[in-house]
TIRO-2110 file (N, C-alpha, C; in Angstrom, 1 decimal):
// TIRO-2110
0.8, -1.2, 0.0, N, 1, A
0.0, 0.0, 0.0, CA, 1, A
0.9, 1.3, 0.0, C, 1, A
2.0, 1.0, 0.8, N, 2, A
3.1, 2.4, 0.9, CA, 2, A
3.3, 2.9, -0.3, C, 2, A
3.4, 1.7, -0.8, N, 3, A
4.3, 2.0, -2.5, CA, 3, A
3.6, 2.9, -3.4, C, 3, A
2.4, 2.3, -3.2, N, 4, A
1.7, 2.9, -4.3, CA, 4, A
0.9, 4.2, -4.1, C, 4, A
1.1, 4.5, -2.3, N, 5, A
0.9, 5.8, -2.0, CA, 5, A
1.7, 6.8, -2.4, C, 5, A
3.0, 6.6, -2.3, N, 6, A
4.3, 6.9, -2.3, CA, 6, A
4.7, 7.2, -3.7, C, 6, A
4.4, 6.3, -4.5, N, 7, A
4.7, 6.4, -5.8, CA, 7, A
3.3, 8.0, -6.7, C, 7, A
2.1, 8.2, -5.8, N, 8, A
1.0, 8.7, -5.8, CA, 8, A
1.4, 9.7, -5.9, C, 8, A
2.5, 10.2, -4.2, N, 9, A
2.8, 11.3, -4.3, CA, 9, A
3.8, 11.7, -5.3, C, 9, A
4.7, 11.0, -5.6, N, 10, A
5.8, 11.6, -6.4, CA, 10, A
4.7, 12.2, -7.6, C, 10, A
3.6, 11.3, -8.5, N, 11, A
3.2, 11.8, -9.2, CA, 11, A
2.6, 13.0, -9.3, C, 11, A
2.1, 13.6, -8.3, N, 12, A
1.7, 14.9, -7.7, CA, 12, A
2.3, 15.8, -7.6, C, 12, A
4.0, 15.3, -6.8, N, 13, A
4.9, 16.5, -6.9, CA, 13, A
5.6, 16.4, -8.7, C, 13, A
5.2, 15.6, -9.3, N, 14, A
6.0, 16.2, -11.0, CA, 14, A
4.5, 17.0, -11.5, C, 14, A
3.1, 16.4, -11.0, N, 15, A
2.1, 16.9, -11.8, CA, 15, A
2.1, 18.8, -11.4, C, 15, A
3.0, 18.7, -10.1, N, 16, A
2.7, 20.7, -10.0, CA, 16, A
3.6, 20.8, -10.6, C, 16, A
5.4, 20.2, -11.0, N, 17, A
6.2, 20.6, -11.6, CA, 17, A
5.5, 21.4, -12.9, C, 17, A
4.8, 20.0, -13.6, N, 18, A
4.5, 20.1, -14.7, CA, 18, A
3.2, 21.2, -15.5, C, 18, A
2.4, 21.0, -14.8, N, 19, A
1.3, 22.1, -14.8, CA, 19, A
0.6, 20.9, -15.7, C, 19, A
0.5, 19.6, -16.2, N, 20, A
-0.6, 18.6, -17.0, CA, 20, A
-1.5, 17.8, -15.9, C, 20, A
-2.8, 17.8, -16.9, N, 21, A
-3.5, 17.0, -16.2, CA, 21, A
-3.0, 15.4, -16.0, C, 21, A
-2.2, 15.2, -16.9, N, 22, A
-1.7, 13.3, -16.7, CA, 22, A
-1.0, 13.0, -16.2, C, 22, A
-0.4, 13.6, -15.6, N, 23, A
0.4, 12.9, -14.2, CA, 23, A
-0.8, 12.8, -13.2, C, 23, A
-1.6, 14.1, -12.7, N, 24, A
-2.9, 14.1, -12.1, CA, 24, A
-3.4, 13.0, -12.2, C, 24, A
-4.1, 12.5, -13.2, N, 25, A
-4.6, 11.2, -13.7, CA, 25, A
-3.6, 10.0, -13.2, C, 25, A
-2.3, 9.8, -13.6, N, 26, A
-1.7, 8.9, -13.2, CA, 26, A
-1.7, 8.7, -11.4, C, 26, A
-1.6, 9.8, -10.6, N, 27, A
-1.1, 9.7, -9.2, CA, 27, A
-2.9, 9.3, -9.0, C, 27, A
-3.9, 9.9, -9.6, N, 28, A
-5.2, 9.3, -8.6, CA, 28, A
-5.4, 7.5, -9.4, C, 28, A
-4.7, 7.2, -10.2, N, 29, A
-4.5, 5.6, -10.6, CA, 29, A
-4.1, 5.0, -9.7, C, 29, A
-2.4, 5.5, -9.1, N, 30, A
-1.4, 5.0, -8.0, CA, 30, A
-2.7, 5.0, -6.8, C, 30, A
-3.0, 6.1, -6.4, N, 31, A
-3.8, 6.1, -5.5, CA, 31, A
-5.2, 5.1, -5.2, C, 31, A
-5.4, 4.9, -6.4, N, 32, A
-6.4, 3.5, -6.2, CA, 32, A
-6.0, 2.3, -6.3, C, 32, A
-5.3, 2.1, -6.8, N, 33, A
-4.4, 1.2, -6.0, CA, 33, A
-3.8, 0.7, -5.0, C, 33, A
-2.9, 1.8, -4.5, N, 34, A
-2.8, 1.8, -2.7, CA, 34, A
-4.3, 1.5, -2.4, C, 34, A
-5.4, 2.1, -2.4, N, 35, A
-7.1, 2.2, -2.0, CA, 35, A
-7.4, 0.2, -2.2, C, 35, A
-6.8, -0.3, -2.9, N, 36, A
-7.2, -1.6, -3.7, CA, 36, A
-6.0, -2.3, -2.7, C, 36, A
-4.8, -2.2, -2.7, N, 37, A
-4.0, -2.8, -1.7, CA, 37, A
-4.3, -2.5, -0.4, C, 37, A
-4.5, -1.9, 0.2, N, 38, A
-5.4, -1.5, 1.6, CA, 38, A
-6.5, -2.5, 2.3, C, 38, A
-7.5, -2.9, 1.0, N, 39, A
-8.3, -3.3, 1.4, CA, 39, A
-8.2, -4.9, 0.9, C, 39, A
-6.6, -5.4, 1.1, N, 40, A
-6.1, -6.7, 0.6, CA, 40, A
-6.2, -7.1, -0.9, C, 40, A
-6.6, -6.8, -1.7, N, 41, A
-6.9, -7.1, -2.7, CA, 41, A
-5.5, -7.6, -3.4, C, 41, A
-5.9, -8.8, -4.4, N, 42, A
-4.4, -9.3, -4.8, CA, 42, A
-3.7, -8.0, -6.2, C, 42, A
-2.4, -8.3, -6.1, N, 43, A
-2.0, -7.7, -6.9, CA, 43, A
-2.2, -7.0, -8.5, C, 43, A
-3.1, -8.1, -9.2, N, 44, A
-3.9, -7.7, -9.9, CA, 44, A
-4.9, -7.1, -9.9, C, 44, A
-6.0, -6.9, -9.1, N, 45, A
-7.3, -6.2, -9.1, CA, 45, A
-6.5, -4.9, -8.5, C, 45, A
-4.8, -5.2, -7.5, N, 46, A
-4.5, -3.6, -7.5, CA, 46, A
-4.2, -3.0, -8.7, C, 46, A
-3.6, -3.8, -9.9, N, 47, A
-3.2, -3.1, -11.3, CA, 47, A
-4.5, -2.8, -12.0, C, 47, A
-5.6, -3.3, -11.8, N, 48, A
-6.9, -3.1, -12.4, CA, 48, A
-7.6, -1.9, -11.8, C, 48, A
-7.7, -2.0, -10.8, N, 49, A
-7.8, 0.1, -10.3, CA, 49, A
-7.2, 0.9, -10.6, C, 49, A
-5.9, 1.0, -10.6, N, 50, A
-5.2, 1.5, -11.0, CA, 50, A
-5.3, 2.4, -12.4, C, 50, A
-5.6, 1.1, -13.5, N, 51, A
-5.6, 1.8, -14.5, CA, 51, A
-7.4, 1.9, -14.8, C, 51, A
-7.9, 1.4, -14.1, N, 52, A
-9.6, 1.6, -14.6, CA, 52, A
-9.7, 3.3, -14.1, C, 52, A
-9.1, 3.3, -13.0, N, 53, A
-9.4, 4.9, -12.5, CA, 53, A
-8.5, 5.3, -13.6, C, 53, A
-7.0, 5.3, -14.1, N, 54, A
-6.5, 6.6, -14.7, CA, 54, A
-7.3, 6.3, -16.0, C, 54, A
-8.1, 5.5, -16.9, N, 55, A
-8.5, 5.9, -18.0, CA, 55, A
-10.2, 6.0, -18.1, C, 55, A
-10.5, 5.6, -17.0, N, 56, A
-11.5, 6.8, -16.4, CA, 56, A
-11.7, 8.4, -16.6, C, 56, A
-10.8, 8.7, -15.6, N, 57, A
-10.2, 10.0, -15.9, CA, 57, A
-9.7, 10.7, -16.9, C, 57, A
-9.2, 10.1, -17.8, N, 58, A
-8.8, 10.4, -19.1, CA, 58, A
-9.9, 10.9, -20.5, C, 58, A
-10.8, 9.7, -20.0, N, 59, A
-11.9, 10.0, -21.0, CA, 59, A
-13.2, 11.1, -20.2, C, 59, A
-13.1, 11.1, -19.0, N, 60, A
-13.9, 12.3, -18.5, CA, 60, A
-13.0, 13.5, -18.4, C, 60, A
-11.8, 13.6, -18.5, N, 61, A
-10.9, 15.2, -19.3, CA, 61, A
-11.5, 15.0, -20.7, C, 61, A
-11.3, 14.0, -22.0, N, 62, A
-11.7, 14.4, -22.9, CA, 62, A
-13.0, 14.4, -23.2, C, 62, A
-14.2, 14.3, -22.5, N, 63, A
-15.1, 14.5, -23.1, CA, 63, A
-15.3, 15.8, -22.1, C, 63, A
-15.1, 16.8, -21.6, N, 64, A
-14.9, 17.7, -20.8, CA, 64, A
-14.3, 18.7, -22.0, C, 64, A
-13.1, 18.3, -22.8, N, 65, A
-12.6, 19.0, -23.1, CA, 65, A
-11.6, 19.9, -22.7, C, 65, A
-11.0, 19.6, -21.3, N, 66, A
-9.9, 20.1, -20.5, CA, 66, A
-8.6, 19.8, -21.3, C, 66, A
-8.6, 18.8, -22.1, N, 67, A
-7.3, 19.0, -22.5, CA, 67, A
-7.1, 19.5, -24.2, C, 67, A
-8.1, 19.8, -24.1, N, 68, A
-7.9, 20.4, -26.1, CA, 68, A
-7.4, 21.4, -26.0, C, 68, A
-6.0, 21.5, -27.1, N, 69, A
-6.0, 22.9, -26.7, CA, 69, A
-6.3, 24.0, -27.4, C, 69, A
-6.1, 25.1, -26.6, N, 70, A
-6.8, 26.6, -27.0, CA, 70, A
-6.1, 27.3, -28.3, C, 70, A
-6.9, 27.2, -29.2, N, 71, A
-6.1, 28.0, -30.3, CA, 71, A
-6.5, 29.3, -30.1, C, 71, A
-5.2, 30.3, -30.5, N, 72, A
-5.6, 31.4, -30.1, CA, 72, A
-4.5, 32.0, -31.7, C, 72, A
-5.7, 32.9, -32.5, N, 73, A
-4.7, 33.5, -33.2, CA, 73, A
-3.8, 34.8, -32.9, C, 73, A
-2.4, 34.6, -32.8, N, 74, A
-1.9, 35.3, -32.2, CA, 74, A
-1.9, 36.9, -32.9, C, 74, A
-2.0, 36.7, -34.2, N, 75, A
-2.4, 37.6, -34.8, CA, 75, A
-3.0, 38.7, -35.2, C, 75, A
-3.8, 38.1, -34.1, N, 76, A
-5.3, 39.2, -33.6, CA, 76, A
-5.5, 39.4, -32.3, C, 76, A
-5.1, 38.8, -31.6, N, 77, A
-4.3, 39.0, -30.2, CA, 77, A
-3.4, 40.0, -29.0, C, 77, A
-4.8, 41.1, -28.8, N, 78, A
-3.8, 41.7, -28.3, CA, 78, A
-3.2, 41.9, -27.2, C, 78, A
-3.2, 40.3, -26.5, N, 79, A
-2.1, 40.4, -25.4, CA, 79, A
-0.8, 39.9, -26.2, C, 79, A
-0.7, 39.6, -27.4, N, 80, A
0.8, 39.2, -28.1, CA, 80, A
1.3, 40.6, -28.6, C, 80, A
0.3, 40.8, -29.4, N, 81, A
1.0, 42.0, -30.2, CA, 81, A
0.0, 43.3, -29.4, C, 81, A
0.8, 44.3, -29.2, N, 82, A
0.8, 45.5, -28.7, CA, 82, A
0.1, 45.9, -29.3, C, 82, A
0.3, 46.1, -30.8, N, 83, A
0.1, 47.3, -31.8, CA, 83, A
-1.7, 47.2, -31.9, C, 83, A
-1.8, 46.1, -31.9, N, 84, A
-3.6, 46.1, -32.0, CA, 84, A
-4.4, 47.0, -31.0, C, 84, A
-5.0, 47.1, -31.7, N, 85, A
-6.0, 48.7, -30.8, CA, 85, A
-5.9, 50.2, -31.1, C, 85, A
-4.2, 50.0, -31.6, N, 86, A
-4.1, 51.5, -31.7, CA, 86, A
-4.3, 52.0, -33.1, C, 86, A
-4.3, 53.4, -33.2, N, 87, A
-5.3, 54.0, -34.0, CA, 87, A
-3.9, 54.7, -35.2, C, 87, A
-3.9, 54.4, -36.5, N, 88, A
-3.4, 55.6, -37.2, CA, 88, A
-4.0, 55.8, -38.4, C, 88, A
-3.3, 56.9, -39.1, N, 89, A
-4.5, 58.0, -39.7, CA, 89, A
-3.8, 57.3, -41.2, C, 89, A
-4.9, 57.2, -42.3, N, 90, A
-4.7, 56.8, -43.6, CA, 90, A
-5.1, 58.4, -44.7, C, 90, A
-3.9, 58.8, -45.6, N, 91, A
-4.9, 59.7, -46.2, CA, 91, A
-5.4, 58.8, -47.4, C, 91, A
-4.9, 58.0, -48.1, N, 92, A
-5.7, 57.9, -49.9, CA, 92, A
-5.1, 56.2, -49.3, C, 92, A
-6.2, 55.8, -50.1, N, 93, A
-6.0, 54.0, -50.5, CA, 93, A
-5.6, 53.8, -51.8, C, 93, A
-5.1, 52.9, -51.9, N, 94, A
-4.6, 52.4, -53.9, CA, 94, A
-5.8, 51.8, -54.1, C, 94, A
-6.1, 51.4, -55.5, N, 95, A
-6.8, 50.9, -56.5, CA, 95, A
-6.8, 49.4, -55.2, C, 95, A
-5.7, 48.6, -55.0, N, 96, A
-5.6, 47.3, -54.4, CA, 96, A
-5.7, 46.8, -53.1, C, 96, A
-6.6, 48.0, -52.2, N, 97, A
-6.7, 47.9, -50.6, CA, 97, A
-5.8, 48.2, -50.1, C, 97, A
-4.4, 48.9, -50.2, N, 98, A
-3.3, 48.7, -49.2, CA, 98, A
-3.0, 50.5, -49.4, C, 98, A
-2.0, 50.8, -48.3, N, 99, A
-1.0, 52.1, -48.6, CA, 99, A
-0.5, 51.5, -47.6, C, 99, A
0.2, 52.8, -47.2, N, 100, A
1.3, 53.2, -46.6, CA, 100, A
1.0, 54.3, -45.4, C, 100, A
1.3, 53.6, -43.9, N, 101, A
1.2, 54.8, -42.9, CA, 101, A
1.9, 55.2, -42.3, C, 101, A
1.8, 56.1, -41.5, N, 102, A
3.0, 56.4, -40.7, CA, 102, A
2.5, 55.8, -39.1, C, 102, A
3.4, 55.5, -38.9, N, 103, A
3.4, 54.5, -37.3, CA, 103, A
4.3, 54.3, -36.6, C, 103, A
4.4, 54.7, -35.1, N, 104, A
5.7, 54.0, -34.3, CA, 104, A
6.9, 54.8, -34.8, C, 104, A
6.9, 55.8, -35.9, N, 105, A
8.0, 56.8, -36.2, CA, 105, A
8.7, 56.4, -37.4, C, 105, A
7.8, 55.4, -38.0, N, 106, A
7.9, 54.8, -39.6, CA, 106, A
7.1, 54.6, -40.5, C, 106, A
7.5, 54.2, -41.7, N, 107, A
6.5, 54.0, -42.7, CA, 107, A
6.1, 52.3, -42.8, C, 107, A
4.7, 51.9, -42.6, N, 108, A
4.2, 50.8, -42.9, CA, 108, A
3.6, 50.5, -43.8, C, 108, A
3.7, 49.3, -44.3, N, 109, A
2.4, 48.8, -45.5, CA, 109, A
1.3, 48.5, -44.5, C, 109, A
0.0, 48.8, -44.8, N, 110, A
-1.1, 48.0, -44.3, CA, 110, A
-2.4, 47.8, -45.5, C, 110, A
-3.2, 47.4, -45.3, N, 111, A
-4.2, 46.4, -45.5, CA, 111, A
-5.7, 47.2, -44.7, C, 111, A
-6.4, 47.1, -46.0, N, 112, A
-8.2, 47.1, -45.8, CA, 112, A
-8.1, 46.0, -45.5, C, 112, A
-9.0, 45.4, -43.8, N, 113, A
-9.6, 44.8, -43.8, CA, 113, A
-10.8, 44.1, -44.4, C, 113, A
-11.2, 43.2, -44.9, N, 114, A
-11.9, 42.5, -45.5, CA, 114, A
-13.6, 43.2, -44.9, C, 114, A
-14.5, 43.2, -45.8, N, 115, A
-15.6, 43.9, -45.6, CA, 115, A
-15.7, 45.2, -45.7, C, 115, A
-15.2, 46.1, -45.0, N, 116, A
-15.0, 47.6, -45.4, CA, 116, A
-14.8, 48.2, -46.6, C, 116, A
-15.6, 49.5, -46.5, N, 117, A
-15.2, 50.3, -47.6, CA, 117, A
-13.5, 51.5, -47.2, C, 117, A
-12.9, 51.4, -48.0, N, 118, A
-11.4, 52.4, -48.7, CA, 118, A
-12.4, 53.4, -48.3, C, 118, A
-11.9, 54.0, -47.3, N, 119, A
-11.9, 55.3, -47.4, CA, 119, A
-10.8, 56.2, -46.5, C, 119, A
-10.4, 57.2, -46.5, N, 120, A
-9.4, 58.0, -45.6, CA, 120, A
-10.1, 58.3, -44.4, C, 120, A
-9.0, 58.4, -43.5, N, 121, A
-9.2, 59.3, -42.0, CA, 121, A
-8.2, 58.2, -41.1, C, 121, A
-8.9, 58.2, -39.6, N, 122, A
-8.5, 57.3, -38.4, CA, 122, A
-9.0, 56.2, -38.5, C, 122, A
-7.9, 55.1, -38.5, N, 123, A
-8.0, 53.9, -38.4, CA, 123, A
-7.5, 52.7, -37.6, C, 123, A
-8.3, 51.7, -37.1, N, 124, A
-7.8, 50.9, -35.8, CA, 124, A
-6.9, 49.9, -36.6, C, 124, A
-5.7, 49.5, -36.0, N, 125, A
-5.3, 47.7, -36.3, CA, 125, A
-5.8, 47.1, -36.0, C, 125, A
-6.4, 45.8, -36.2, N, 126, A
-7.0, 45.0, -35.8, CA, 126, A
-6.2, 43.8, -35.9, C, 126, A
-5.0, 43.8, -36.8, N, 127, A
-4.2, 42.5, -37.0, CA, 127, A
-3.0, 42.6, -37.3, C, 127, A
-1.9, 41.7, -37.4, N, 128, A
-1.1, 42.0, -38.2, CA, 128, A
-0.3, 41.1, -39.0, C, 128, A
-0.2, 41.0, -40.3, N, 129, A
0.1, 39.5, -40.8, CA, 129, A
1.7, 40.1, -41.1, C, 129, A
2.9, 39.6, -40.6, N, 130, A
4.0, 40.0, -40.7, CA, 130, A
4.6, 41.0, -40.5, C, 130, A
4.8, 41.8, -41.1, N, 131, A
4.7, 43.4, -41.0, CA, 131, A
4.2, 44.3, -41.9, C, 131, A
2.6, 43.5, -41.9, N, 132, A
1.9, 44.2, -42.5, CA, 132, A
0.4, 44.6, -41.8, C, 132, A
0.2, 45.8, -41.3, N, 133, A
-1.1, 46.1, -40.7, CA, 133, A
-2.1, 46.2, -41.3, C, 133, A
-3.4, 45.3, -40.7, N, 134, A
-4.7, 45.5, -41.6, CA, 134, A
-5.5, 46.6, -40.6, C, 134, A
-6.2, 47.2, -41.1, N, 135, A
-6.8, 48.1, -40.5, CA, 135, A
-8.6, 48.1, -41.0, C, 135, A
-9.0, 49.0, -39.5, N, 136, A
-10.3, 48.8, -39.8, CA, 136, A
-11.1, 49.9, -40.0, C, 136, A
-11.7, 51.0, -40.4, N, 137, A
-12.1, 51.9, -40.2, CA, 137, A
-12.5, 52.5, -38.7, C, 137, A
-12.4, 53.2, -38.0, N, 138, A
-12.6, 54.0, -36.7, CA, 138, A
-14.1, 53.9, -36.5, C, 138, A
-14.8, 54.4, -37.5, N, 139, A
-16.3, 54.7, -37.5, CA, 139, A
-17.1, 53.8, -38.3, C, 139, A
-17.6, 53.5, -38.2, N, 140, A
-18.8, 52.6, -39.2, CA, 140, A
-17.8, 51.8, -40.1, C, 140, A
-17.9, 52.5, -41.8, N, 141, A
-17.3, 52.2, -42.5, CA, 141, A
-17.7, 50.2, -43.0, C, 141, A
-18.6, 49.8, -43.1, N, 142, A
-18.5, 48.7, -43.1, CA, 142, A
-19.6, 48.3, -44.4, C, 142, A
-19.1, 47.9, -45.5, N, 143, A
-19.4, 47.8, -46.6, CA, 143, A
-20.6, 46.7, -47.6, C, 143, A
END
């Protein structure tokens, strides 16, 4: 029973190391097992708790969905990129959605956002694919 307590905890102290739910899962397996050796059970029905609880567990994370992970485009993201939110001023658009602004103390290419109408004034970033800013109109503007 020690062992498999014992071995419980180690999985606990790598599962905080780690920050994953599967070591979690693995140490409450160890733990049912110590639970299954405790109450005499032969060696086998302890390897049968063991893993009945950790794949137990496994399929109630995935049907939970705790462990899918979170896609986040970083590219519209503005706890990655700074520049999202902030505002600069467009005077004329080309024939092909794009110019040139001034930003941050330079010249950029940026991008009409998709749906909007081209037109001049203040404009937000909304994204940025390389180092290229798409922008959204300030006010309405939506086509």
């Amino acid at each position: 029973m020690w062992i498999w307590l014992g071995l419980a905890a180690l999985a606990l102290i790598g599962e905080l190391a780690t920050g994953t739910f599967y070591l979690l899962l693995v140490a409450l397996g160890l733990a049912a097992g110590g639970i299954a050796a405790w109450l005499n059970a032969g060696l086998q029905w302890e390897l049968v708790a063991c893993g009945v609880v950790l794949l137990l567990g496994l399929v109630v994370l995935r049907k939970t969905r705790v462990l899918k992970k979170r896609e986040v485009n970083s590219a519209r993201n503005a706890d990655v990129i700074l520049d999202i939110g902030q505002t600069v001023t467009v005077e004329a658009w080309s024939d092909s959605g794009s110019t040139r602004v001034w930003y941050r103390g330079a010249h950029w290419q940026a991008e009409l956002a998709k749906g909007h109408a081209a037109q001049p004034g203040e404009h937000t970033i909304t994204e940025l694919r390389g180092s290229i800013l798409v922008l959204t109109p300030k006010r309405g503007g939506s086509a």
